[in-house]
mmCIF file as Biopython writes it, N, C-alpha, C and O atoms, coordinates in Angstrom:
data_model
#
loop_
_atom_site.group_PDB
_atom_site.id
_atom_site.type_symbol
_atom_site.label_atom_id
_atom_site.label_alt_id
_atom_site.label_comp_id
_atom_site.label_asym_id
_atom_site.label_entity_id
_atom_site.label_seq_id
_atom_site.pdbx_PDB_ins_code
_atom_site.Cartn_x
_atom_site.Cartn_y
_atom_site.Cartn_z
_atom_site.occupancy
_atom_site.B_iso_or_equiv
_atom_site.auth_seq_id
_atom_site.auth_asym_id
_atom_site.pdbx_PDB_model_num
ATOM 1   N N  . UNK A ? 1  ? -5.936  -8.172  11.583  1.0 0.0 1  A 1 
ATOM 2   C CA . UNK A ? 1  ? -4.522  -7.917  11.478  1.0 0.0 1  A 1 
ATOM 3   C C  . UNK A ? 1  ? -4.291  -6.821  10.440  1.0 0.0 1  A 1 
ATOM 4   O O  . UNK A ? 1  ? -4.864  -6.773  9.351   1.0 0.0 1  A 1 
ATOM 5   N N  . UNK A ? 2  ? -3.533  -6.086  10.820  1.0 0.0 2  A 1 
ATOM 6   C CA . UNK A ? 2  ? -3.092  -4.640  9.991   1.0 0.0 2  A 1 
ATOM 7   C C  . UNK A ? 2  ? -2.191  -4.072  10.053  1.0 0.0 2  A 1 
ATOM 8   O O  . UNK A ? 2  ? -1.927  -3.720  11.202  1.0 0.0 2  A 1 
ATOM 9   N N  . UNK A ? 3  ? -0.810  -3.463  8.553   1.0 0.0 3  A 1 
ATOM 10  C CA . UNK A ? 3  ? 0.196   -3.381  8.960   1.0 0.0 3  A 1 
ATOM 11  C C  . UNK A ? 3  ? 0.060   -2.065  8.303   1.0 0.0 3  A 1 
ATOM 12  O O  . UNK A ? 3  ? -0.964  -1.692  7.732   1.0 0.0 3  A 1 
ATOM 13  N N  . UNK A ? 4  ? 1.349   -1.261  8.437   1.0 0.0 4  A 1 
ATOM 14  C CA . UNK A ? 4  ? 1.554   -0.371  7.904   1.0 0.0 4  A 1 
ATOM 15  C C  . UNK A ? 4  ? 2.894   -0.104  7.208   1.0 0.0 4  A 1 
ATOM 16  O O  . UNK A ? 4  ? 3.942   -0.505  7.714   1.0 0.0 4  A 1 
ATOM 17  N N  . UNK A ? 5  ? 2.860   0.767   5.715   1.0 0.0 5  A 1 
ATOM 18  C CA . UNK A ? 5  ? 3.595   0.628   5.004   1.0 0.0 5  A 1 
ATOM 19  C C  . UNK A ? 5  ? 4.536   2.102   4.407   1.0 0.0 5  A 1 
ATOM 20  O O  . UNK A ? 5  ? 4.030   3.165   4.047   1.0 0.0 5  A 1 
ATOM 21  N N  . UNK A ? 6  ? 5.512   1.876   4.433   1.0 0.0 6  A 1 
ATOM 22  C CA . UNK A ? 6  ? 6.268   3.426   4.081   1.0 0.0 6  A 1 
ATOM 23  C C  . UNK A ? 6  ? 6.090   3.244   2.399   1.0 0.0 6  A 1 
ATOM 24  O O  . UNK A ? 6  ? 6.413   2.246   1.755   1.0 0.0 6  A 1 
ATOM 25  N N  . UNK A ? 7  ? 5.475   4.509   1.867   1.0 0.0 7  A 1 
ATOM 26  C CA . UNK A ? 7  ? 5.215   4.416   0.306   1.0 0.0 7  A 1 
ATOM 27  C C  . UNK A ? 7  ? 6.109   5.658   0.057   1.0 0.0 7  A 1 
ATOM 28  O O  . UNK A ? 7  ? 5.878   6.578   0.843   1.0 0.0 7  A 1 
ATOM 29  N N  . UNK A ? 8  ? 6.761   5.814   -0.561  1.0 0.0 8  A 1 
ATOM 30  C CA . UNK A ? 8  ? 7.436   6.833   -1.426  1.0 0.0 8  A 1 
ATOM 31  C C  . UNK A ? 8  ? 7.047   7.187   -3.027  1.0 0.0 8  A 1 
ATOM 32  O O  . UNK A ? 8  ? 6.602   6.374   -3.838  1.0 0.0 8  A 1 
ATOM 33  N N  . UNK A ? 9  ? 7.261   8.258   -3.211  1.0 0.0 9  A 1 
ATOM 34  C CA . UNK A ? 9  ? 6.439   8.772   -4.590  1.0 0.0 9  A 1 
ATOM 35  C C  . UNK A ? 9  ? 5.296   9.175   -4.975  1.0 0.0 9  A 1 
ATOM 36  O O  . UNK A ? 9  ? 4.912   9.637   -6.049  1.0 0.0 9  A 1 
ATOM 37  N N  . UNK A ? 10 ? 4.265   8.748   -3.036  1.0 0.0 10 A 1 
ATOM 38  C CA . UNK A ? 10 ? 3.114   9.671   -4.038  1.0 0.0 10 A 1 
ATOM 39  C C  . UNK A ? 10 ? 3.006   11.053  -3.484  1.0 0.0 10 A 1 
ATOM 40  O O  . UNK A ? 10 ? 3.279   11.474  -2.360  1.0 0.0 10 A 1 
ATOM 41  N N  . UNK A ? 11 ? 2.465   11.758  -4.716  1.0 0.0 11 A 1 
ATOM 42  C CA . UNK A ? 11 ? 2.109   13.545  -4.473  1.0 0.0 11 A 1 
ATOM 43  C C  . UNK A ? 11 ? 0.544   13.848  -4.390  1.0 0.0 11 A 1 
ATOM 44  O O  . UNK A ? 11 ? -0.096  14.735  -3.827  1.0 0.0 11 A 1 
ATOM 45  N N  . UNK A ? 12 ? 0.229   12.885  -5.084  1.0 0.0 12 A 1 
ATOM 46  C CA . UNK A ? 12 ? -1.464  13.693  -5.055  1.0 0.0 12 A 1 
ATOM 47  C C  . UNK A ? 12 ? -2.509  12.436  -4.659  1.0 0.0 12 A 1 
ATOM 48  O O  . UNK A ? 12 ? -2.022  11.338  -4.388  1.0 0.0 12 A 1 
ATOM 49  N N  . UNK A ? 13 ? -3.485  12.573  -4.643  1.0 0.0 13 A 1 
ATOM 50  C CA . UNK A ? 13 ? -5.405  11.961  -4.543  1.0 0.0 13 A 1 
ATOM 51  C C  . UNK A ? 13 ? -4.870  10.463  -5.674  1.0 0.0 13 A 1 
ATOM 52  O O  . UNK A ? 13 ? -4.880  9.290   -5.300  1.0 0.0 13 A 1 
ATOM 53  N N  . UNK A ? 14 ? -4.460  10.939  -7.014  1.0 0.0 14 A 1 
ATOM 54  C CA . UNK A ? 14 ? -4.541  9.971   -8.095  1.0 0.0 14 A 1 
ATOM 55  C C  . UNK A ? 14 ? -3.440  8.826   -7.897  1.0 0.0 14 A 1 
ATOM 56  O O  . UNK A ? 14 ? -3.592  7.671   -8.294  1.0 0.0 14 A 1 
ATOM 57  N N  . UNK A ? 15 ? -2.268  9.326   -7.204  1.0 0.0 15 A 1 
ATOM 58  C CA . UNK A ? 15 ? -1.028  8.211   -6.596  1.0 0.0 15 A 1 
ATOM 59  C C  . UNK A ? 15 ? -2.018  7.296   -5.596  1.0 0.0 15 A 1 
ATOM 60  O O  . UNK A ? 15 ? -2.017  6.071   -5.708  1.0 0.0 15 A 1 
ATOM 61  N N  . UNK A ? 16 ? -3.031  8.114   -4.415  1.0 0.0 16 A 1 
ATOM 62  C CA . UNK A ? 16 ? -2.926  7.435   -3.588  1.0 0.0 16 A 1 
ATOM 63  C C  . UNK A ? 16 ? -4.076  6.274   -4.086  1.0 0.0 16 A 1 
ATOM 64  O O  . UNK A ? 16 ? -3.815  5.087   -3.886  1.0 0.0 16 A 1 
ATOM 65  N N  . UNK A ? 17 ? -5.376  6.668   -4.751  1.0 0.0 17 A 1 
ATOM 66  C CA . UNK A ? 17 ? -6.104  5.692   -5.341  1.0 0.0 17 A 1 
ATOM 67  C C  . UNK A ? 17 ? -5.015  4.874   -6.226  1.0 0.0 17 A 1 
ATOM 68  O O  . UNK A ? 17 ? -4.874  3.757   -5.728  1.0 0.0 17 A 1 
ATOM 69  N N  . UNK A ? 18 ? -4.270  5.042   -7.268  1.0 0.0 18 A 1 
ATOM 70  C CA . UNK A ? 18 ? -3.536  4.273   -8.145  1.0 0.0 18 A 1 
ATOM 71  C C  . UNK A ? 18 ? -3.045  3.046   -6.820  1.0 0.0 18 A 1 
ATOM 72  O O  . UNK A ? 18 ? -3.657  1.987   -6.956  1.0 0.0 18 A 1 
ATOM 73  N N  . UNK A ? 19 ? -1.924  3.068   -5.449  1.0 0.0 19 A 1 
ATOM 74  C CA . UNK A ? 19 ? -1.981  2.332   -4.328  1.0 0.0 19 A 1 
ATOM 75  C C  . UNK A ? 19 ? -3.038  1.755   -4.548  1.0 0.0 19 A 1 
ATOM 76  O O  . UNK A ? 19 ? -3.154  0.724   -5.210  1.0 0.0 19 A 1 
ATOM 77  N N  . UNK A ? 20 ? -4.072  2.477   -3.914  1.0 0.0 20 A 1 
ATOM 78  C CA . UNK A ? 20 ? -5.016  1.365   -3.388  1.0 0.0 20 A 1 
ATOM 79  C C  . UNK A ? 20 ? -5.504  0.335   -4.039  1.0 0.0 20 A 1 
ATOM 80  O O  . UNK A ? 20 ? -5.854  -0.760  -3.600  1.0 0.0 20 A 1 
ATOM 81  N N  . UNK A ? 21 ? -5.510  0.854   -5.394  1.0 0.0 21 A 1 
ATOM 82  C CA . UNK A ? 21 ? -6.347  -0.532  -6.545  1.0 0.0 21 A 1 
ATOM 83  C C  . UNK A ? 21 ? -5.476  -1.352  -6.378  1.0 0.0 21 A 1 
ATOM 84  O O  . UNK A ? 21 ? -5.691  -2.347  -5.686  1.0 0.0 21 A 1 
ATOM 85  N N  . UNK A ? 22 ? -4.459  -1.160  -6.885  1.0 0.0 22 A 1 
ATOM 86  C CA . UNK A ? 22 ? -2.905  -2.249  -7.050  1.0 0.0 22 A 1 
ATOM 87  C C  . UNK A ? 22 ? -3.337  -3.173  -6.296  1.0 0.0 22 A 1 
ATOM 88  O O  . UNK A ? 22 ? -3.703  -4.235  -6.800  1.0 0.0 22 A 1 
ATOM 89  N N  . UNK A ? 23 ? -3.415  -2.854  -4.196  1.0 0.0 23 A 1 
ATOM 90  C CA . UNK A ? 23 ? -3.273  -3.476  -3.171  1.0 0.0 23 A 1 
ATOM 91  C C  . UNK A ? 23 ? -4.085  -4.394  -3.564  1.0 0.0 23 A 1 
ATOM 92  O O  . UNK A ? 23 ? -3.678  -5.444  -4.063  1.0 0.0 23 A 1 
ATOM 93  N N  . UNK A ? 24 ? -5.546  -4.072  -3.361  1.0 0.0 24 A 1 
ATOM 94  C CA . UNK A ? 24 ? -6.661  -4.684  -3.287  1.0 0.0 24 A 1 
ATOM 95  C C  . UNK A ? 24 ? -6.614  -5.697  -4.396  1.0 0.0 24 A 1 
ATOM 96  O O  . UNK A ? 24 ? -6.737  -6.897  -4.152  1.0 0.0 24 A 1 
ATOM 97  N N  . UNK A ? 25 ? -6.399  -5.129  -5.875  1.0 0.0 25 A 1 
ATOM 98  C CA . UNK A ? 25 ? -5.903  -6.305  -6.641  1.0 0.0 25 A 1 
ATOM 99  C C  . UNK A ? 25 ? -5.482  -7.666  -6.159  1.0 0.0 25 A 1 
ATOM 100 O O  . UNK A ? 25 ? -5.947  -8.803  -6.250  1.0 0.0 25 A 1 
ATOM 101 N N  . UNK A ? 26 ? -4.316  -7.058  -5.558  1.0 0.0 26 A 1 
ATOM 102 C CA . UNK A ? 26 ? -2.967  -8.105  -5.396  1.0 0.0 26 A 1 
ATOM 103 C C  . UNK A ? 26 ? -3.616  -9.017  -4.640  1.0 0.0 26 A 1 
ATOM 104 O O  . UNK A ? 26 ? -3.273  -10.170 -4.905  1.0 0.0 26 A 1 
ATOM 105 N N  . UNK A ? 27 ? -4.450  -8.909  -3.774  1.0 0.0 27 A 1 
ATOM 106 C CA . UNK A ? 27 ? -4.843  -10.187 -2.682  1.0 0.0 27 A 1 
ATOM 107 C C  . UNK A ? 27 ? -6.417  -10.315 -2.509  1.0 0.0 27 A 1 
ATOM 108 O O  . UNK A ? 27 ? -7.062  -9.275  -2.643  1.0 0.0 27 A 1 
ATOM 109 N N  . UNK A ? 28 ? -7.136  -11.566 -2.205  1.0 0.0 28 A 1 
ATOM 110 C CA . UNK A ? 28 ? -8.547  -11.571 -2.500  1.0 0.0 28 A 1 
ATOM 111 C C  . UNK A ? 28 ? -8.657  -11.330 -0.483  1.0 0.0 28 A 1 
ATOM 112 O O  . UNK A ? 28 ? -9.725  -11.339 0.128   1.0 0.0 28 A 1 
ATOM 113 N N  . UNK A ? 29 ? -7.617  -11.187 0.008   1.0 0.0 29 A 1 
ATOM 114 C CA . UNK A ? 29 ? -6.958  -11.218 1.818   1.0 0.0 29 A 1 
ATOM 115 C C  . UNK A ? 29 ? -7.464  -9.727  1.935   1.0 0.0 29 A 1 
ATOM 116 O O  . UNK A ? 29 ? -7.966  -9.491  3.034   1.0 0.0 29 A 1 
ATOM 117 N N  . UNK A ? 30 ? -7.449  -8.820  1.178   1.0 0.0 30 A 1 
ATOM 118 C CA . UNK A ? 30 ? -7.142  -7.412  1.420   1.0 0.0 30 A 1 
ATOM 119 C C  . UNK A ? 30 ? -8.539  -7.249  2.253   1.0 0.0 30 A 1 
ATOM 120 O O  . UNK A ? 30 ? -9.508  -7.595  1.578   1.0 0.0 30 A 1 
ATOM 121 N N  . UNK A ? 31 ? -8.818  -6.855  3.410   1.0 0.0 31 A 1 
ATOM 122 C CA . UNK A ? 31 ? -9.691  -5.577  3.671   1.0 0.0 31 A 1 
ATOM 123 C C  . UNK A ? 31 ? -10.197 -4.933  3.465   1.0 0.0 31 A 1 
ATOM 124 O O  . UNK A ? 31 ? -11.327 -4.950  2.977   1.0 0.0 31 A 1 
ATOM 125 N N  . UNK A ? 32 ? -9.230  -3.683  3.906   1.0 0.0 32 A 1 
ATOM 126 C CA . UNK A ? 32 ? -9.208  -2.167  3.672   1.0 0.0 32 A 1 
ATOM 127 C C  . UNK A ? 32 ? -8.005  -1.702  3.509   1.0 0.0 32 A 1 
ATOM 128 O O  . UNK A ? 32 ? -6.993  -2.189  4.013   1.0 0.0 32 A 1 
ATOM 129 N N  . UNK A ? 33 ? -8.053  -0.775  2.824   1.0 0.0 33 A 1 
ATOM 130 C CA . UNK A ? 33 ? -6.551  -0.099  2.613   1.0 0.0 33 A 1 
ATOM 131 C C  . UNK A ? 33 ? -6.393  1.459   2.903   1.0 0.0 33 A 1 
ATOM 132 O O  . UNK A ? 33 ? -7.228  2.154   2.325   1.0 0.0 33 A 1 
ATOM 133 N N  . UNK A ? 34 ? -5.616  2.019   3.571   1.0 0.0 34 A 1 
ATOM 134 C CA . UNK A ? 34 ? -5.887  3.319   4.295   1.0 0.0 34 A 1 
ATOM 135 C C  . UNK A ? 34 ? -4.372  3.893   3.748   1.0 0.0 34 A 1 
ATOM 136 O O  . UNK A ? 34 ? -3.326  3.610   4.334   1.0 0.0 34 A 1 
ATOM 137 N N  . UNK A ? 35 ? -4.441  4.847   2.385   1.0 0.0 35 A 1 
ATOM 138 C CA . UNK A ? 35 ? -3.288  5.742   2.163   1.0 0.0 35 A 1 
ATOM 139 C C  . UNK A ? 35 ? -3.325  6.921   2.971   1.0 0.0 35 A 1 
ATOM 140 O O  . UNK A ? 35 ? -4.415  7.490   3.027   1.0 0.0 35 A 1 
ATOM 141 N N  . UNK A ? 36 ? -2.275  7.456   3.671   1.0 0.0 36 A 1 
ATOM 142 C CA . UNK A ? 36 ? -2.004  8.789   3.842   1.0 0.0 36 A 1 
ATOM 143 C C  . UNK A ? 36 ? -0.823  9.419   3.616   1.0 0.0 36 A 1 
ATOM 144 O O  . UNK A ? 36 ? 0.268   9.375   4.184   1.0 0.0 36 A 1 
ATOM 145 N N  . UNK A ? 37 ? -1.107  9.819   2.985   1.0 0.0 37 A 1 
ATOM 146 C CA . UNK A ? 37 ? -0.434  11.100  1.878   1.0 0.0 37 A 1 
ATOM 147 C C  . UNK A ? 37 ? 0.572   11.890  2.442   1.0 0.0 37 A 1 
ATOM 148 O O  . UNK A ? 37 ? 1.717   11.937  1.991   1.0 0.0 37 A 1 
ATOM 149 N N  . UNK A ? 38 ? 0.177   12.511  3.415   1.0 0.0 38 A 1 
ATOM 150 C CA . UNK A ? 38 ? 0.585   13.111  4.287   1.0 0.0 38 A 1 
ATOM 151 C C  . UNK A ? 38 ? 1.868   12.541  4.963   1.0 0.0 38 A 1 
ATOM 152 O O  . UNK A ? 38 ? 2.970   13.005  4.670   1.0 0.0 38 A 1 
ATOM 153 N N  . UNK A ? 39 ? 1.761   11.790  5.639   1.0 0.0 39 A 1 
ATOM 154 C CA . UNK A ? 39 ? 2.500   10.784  6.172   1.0 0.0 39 A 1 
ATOM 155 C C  . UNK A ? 39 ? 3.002   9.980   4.990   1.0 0.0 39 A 1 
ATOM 156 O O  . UNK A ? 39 ? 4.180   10.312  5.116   1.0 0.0 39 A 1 
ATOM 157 N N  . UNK A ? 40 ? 3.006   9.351   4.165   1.0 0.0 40 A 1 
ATOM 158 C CA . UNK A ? 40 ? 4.142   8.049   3.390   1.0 0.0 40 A 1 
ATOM 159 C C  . UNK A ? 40 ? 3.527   7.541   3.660   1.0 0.0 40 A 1 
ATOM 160 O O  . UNK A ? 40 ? 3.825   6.873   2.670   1.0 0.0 40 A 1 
ATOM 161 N N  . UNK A ? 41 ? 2.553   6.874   4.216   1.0 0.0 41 A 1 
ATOM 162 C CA . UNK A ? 41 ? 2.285   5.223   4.589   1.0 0.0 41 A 1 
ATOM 163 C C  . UNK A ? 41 ? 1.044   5.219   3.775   1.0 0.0 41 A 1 
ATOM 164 O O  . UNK A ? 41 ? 0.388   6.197   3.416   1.0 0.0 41 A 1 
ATOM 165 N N  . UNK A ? 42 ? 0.723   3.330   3.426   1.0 0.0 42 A 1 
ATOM 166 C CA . UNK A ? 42 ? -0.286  2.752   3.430   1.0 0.0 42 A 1 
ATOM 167 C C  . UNK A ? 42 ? -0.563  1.636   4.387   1.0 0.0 42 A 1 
ATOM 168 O O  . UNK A ? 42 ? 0.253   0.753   4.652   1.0 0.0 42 A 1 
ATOM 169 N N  . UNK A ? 43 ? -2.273  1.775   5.100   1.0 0.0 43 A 1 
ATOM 170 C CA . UNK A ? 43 ? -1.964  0.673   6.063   1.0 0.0 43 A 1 
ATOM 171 C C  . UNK A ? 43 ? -3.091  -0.168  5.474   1.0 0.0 43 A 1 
ATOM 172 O O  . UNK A ? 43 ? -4.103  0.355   5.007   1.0 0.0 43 A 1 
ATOM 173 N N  . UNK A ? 44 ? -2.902  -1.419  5.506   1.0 0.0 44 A 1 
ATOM 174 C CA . UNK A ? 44 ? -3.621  -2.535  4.941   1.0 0.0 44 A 1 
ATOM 175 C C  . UNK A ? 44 ? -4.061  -3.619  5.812   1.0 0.0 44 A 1 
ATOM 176 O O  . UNK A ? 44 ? -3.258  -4.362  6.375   1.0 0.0 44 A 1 
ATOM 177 N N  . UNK A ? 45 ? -5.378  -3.724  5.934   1.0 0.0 45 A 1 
ATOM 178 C CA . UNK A ? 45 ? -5.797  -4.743  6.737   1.0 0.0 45 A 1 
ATOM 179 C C  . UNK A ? 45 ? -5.885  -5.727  6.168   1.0 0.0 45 A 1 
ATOM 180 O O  . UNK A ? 45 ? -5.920  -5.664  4.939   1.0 0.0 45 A 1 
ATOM 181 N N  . UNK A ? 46 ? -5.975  -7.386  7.015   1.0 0.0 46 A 1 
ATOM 182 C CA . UNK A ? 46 ? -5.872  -8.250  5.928   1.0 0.0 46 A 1 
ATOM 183 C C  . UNK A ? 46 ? -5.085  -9.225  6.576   1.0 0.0 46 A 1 
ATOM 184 O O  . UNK A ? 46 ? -4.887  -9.024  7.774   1.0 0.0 46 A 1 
ATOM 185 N N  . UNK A ? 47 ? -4.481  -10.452 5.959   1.0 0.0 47 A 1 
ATOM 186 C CA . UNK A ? 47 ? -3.438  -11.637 6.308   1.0 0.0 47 A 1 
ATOM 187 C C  . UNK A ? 47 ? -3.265  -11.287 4.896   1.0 0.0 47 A 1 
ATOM 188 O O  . UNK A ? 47 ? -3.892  -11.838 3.991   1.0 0.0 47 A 1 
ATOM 189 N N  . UNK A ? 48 ? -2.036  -9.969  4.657   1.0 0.0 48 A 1 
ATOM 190 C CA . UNK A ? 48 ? -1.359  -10.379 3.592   1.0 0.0 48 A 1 
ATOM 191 C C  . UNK A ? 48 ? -0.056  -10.184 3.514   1.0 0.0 48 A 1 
ATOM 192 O O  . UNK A ? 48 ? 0.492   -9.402  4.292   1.0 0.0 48 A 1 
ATOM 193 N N  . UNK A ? 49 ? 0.539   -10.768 2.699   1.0 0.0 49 A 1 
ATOM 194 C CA . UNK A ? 49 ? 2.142   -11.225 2.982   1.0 0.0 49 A 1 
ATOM 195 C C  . UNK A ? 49 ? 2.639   -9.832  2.697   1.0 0.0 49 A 1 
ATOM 196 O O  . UNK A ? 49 ? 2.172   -8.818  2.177   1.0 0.0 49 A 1 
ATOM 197 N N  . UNK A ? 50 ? 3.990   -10.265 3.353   1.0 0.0 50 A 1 
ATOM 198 C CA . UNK A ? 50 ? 5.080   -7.992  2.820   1.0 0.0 50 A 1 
ATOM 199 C C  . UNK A ? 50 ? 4.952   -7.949  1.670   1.0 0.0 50 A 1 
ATOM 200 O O  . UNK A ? 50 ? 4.174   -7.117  1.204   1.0 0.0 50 A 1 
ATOM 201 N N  . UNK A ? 51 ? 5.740   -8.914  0.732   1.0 0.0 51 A 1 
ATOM 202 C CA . UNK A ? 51 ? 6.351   -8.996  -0.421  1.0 0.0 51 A 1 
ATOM 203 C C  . UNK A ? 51 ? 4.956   -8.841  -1.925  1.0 0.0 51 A 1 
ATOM 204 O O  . UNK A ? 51 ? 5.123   -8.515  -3.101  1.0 0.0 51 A 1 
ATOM 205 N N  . UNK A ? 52 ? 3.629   -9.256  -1.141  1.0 0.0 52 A 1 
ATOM 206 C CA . UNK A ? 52 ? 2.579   -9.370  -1.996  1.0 0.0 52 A 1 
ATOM 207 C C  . UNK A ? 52 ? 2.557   -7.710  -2.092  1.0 0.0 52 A 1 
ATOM 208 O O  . UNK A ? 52 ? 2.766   -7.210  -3.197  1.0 0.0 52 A 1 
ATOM 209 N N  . UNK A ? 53 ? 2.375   -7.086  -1.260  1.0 0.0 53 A 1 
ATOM 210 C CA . UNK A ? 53 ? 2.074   -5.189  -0.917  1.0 0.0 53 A 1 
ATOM 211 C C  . UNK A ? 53 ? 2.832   -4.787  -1.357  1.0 0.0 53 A 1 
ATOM 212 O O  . UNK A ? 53 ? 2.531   -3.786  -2.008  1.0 0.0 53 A 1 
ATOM 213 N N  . UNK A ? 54 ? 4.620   -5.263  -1.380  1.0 0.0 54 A 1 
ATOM 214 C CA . UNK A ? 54 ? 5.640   -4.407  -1.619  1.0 0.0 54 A 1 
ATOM 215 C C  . UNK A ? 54 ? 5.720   -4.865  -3.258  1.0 0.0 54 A 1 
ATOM 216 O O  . UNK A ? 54 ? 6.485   -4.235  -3.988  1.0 0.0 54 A 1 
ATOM 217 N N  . UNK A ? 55 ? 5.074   -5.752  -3.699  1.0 0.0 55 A 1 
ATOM 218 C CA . UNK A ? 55 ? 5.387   -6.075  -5.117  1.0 0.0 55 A 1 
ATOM 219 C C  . UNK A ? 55 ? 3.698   -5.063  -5.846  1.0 0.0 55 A 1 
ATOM 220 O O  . UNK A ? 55 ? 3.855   -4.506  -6.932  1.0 0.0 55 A 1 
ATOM 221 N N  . UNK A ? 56 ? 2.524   -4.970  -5.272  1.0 0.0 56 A 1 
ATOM 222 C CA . UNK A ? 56 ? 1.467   -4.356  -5.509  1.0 0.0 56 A 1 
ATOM 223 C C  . UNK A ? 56 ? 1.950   -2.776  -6.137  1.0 0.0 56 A 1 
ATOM 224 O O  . UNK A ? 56 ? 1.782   -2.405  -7.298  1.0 0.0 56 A 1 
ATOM 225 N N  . UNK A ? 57 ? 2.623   -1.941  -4.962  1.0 0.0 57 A 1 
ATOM 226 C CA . UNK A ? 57 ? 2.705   -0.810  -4.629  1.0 0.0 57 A 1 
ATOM 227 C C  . UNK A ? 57 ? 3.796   -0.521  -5.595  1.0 0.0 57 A 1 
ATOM 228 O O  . UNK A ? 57 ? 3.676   0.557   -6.178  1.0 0.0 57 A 1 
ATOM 229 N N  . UNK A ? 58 ? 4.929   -1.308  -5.924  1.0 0.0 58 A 1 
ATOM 230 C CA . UNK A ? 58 ? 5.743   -1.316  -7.064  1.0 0.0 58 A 1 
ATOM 231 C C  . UNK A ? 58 ? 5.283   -1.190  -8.142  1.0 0.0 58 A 1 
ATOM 232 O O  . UNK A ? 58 ? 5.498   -0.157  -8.776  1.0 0.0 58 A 1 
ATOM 233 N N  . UNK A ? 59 ? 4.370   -2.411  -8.754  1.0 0.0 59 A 1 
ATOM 234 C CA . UNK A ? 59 ? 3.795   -2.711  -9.962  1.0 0.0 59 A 1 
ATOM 235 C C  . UNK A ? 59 ? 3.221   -1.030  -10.169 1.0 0.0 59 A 1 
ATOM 236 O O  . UNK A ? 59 ? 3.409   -0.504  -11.266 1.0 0.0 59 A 1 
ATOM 237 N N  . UNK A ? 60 ? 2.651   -0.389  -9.262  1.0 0.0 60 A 1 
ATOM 238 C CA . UNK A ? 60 ? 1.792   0.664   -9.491  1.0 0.0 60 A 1 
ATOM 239 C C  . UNK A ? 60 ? 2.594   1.869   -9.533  1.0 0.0 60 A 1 
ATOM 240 O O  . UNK A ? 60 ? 2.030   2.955   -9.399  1.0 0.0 60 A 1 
ATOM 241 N N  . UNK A ? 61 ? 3.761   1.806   -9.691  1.0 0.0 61 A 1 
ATOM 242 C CA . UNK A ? 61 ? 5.139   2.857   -9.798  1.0 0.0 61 A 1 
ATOM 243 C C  . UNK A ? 61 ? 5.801   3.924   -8.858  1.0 0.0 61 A 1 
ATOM 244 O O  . UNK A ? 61 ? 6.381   4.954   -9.200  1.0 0.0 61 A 1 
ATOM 245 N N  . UNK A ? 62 ? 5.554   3.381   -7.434  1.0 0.0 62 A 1 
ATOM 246 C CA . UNK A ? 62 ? 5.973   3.248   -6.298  1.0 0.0 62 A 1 
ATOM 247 C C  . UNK A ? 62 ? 6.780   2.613   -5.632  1.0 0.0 62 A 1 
ATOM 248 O O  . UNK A ? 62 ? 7.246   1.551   -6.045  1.0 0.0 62 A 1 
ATOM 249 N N  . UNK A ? 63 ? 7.094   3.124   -4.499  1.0 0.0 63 A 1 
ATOM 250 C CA . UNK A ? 63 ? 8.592   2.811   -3.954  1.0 0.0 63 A 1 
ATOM 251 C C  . UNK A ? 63 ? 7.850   2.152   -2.588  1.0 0.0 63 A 1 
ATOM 252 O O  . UNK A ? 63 ? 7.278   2.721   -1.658  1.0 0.0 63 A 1 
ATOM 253 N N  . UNK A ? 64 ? 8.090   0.724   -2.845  1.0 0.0 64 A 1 
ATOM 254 C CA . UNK A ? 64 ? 7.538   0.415   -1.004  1.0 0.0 64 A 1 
ATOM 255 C C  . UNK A ? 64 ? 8.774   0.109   0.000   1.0 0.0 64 A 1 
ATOM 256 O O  . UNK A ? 64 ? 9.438   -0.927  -0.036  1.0 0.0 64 A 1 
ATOM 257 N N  . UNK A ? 65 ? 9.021   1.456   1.131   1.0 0.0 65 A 1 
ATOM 258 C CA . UNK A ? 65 ? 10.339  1.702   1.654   1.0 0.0 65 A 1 
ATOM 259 C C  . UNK A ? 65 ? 9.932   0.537   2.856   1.0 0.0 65 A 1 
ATOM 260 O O  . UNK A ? 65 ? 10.534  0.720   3.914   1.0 0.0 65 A 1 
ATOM 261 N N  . UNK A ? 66 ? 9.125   -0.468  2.836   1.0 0.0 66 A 1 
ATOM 262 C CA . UNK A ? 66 ? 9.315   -1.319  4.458   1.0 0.0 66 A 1 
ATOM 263 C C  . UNK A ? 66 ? 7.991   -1.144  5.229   1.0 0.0 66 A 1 
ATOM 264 O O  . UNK A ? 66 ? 6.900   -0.577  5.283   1.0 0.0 66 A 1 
ATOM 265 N N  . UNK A ? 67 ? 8.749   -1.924  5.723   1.0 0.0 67 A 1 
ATOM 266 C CA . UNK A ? 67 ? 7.113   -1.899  7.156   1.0 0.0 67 A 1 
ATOM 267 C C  . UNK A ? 67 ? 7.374   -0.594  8.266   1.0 0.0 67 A 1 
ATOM 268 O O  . UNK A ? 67 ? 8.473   -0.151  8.600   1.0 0.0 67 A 1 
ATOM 269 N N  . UNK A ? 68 ? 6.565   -0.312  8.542   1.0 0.0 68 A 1 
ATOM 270 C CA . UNK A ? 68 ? 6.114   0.833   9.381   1.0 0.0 68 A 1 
ATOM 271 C C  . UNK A ? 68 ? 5.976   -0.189  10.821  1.0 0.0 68 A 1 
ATOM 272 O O  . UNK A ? 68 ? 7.004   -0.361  11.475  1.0 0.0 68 A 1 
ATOM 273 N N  . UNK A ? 69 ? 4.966   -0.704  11.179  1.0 0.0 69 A 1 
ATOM 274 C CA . UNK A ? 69 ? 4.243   -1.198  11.671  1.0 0.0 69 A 1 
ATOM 275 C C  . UNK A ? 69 ? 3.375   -2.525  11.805  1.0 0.0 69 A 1 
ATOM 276 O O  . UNK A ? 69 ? 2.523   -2.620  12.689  1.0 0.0 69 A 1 
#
């Protein structure tokens, strides 16, 4: 299972690793975690809840705009 996530705020390589640790942190559920930059999104594989990702991606000084997917 894998969702995808609208991230706002990141610009560079160091936003999108800063994401990914957060995620992976946040849940022992996490996967994999796939930022693209390019696009806004992070997609996260896993059984993990919205609010766990959208509180992760926050903590890490990011804007989590919703589910994508």
């Amino acid at each position: 299972m894998s969702a995808t996530y609208r991230v706002s705020g990141m610009t560079c390589g160091g936003c999108a690793r800063s994401v990914e640790s957060a995620i992976k942190a946040a849940a022992p559920e996490v996967e994999t975690v796939t930022v693209d930059l390019e696009a806004g999104t992070v997609t996260v594989a896993g059984a993990v809840p919205q609010e766990v990702i959208a509180g992760a991606v926050e903590d890490a000084g990011f804007d989590c705009d919703g589910l994508v997917s």
